[in-house]
N, C-alpha and C positions, 0 to 999 in steps of 0.2 A: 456440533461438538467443537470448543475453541481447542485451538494447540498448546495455548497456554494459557495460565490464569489470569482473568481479567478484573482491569486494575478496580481500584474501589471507586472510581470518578472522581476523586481526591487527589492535589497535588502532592505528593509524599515527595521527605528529604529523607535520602540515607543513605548507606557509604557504599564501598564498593562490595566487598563480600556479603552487606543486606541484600543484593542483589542476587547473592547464590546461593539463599540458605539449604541447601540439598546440598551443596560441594559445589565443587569449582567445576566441573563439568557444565553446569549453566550457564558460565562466561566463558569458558575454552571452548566450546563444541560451536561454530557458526550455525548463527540461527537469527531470526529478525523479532520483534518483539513489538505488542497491541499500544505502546506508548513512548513517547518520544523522550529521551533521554539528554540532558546535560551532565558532564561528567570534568570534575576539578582533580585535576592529578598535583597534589601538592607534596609528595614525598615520594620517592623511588623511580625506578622503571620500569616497564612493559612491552608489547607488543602487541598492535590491534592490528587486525582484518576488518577492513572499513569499507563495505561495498564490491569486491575484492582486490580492494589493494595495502598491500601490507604496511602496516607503518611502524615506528619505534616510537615510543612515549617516553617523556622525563616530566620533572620538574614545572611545573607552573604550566602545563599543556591542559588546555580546554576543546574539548570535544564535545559536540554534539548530533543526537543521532535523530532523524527523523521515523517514527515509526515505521516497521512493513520496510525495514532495511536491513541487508544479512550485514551480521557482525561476529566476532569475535574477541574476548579479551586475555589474553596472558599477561600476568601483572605478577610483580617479583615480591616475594611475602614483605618487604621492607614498603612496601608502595600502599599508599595512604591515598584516599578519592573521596570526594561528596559528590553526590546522584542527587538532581531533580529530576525527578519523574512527573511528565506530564501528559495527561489520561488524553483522548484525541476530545472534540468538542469545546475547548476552551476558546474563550474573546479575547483572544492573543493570536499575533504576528509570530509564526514559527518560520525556522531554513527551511527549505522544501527540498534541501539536501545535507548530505555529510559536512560537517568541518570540523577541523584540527587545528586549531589556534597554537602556536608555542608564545607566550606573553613573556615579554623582557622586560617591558615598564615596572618599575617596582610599587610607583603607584596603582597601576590597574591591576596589578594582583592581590593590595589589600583590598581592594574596590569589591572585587568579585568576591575574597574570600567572608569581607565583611556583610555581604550581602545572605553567604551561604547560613552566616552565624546565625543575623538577625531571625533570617525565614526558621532556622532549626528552635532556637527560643519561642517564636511564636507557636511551632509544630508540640513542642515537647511541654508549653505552660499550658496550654488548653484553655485559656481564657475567653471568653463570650467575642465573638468575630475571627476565632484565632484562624481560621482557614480563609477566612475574608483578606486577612494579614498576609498569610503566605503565597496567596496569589496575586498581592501587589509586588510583595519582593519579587517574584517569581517572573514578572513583568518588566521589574527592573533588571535583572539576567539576563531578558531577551533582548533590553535595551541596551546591555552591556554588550553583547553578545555579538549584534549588528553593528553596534559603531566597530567595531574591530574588524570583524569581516568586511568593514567599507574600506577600512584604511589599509587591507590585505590587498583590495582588490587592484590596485593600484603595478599588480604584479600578475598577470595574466600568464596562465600556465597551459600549452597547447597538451589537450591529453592524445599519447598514443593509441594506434589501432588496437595493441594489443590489450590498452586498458579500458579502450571501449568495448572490446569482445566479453573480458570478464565481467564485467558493469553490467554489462546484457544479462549474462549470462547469469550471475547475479540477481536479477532482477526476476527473470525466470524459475532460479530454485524458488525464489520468494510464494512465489505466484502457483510452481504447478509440483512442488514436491512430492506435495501426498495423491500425486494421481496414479501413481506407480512409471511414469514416463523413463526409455530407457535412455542411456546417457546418446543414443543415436537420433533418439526422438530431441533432446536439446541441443545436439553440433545440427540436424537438418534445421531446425527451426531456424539456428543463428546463421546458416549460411555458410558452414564447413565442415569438414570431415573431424570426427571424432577423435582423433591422432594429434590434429592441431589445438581442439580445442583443452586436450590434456597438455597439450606440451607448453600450451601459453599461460594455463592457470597456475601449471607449477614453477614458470618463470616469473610471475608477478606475485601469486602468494606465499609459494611454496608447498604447494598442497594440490593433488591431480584435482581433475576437476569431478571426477565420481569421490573423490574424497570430501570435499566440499557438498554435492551432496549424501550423501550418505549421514554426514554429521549432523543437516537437516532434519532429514526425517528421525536420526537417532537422539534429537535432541527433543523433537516434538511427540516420539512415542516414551521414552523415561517424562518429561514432563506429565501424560494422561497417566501414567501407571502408580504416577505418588500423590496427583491431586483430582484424581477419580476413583469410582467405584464400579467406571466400564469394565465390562465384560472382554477380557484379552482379544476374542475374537474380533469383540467390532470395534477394538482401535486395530486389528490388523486391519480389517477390511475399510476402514475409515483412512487412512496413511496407504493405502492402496498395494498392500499386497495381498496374491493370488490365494493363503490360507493362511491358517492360527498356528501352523506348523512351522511356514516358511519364517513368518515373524518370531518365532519361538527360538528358531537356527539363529536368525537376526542378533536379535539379544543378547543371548548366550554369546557369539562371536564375539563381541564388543563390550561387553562388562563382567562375562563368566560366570553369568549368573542368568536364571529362568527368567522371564516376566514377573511370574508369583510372587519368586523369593527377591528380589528386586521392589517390589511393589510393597512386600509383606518388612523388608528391613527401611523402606521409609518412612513406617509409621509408627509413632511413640509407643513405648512400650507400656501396656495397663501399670 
């Protein structure tokens, strides 16, 4: 059973709230996602959880995310994005981590955005090769993409303890959320008491570090409950809680609403 739905094996463009057609709970709740994302912030502001370190977003900020990475997005209604979405299995050069570009060049910002246009014309005319087309553009983004991260690199940034601890940690929700593991089972793993490993995640995200996951696993069981016809019990016992009851308190606590009637209000009406 995936935690989420998996993509078509097709490069798709589309913007930021195509991203979260169920509500913004999709991009607010940290969670990591089966394909690798490029993301153009060309109007507004935000706020991302990137691996967990929090960052602020403006203006002409390019992000990219490597799949099977916890994220987060808060984006202010006035904030305007284009999404490539890039399914895993492509014959392409991807980061094999996080970046956060802020682009000042006025040239490399139409560069990129001209790039965005092209691929979405090709996406939206449906002409014979047109996905042959978007995954040239799509190629050239990542060529865009990498010369910038070159000419970043030139400014070498030592990361703290404390952002290696999240990073782990991080890495971990990724990895073992749905086993039911307590948050004692992930501070032994990392190599500290439970105490610090809350006190450091809400000094670098802002957010305890059972809140982090929690929004995991709450992000991965409302995702099966509106693009499945699993049986309530065996996405609790699948996200590894102890019963259908315990997950059922779960629910309710955090959206005020059953599994059912949650399940039963995301789907179109006859």
């Amino acid at each position: 059973m995936a935690f989420d739905p998996e993509p078509s094996g097709e490069i798709r463009l589309l913007t930021l709230p195509q991203l979260a057609p169920a509500g913004s709970w999709q991009l607010e709740l940290a969670h990591d996602r089966s394909e690798s994302l490029l993301i153009w912030l060309t109007r507004g502001q935000g706020v991302a959880l990137l691996d967990g370190e929090r960052r602020g977003l403006g203006l002409h900020n390019a992000i990219f995310v490597p799949s099977r990475h916890l994220i987060s997005f808060e984006i202010g209604r006035q904030a305007f994005g284009q999404v490539l979405a890039l399914p895993n299995g492509l014959d392409m050069t991807l980061p094999q981590s996080i970046q956060h570009l802020r682009i000042r060049d006025v040239s490399s910002q139409n560069e990129l955005t001209g790039l965005f246009e092209a691929a979405g014309r090709e996406q939206n005319g449906k002409r014979p090769l047109c996905q042959s087309a978007v995954e040239a553009y799509a190629s050239l983004m990542m060529i865009w993409l990498r010369r910038h991260m070159d000419e970043s690199e030139g400014f070498p940034r030592r990361e703290k303890a404390a952002q290696t601890l999240v990073r782990s940690f991080c890495m971990r929700i990724v990895r073992d959320f749905a086993t039911g593991a307590s948050m004692a089972d992930y501070a032994s793993a990392l190599g500290v008491t439970p105490t610090h490993l809350t006190r450091v995640c809400r000094s670098e995200t802002g957010k305890t570090a059972a809140t982090l996951l929690t929004e995991r696993v709450l992000h991965a069981a409302r995702s099966l409950l509106i693009s499945t016809d699993v049986p309530v019990q065996d996405i609790a016992r699948h996200l590894g809680f102890g019963s259908a009851a315990y997950f059922t308190r779960f629910i309710q606590q955090h959206t005020d609403q059953s599994p059912t009637t949650l399940r039963r209000s995301a789907r179109p009406k006859p």
